[in-house]
C-alpha positions in Angstrom: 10.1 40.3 11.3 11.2 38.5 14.2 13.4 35.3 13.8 10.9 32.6 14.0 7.9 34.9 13.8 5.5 33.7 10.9 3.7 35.3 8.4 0.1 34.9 8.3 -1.5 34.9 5.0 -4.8 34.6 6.8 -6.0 36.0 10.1 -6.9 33.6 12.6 -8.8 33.7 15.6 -8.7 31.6 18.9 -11.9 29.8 18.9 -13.2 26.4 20.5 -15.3 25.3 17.4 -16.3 21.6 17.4 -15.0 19.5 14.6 -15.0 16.3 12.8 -11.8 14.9 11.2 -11.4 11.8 8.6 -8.7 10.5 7.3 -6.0 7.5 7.5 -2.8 7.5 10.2 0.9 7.2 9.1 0.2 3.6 9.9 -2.3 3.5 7.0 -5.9 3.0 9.8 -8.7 4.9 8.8 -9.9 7.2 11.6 -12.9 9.6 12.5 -12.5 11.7 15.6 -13.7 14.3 17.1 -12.5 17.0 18.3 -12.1 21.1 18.7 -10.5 23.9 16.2 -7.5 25.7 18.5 -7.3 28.5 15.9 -9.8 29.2 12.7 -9.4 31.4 9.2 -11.0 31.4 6.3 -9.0 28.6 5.2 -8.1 26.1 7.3 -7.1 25.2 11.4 -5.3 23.7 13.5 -6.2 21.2 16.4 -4.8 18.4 18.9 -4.5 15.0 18.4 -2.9 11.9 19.5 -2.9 10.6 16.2 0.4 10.3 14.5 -0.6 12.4 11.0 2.0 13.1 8.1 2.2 16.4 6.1 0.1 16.6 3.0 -1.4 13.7 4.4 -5.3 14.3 3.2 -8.4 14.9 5.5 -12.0 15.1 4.8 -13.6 18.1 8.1 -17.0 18.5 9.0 -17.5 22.3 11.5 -21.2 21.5 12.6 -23.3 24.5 12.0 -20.6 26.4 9.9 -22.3 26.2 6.7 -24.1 28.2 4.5 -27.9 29.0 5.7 -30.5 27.4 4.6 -34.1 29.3 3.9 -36.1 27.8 7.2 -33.8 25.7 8.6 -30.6 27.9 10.0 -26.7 26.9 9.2 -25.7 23.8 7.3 -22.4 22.0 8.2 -19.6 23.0 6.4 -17.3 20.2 4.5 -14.5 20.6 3.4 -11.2 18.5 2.0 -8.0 19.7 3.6 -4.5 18.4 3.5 -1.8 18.7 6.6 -0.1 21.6 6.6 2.3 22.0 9.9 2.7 18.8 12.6 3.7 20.2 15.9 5.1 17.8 18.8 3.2 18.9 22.2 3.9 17.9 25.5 2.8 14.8 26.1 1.2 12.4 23.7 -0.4 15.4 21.5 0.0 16.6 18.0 -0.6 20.2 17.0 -1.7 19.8 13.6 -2.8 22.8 11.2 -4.8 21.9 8.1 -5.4 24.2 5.5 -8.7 23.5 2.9 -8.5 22.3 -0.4 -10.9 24.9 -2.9 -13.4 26.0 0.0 -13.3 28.8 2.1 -15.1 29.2 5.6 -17.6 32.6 6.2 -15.9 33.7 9.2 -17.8 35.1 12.1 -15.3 38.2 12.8 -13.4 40.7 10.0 -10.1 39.8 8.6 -9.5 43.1 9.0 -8.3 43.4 12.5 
């Protein structure tokens, strides 16, 4: 392995998937935002903020229409509790933050196999 190459546990895919996040700041402000998913598996993400977040700081996500199906009424939203995994300065103002789920794992739309 490359120096600085990572080791996936989980295959990911590049995906704009809309998403809700919860939680409270490093400043202790409780926040709801909206956003997208950069990069999806089974168990967790990562996305962009401004927000400043610390690691294993606790999130509650909501991916719209990523739930189980329901008989007559199509996907559910998915929920899910997920803690802060990896904080990532970007340029600018932004935060690359990866989250990873807490007991819940999302159906993925594309084999892990690949």
């Amino acid at each position: 392995m490359e120096q600085g190459q990572e080791k996936r546990l989980q295959h990911r895919v590049e995906a704009a998937v809309p998403i809700l996040i919860r939680g409270l700041d490093t400043s202790g402000h409780e926040f709801e935002d909206s956003t997208t998913a950069l990069e999806v598996s089974r168990r967790g993400f990562s996305f962009l903020t401004p927000r400043n977040l610390e690691v294993f700081a606790a999130l509650t996500v909501v991916l719209p229409g990523r739930g189980p199906a329901r008989p007559y009424e199509g996907p559910s939203d998915f929920f899910a509790e997920a803690t802060v995994v990896r904080i990532v300065k970007e340029d600018g103002n932004l935060y690359r933050v990866g989250v990873r789920f807490m007991g819940a794992t999302l159906p993925m739309w594309t084999s892990e196999n690949q």
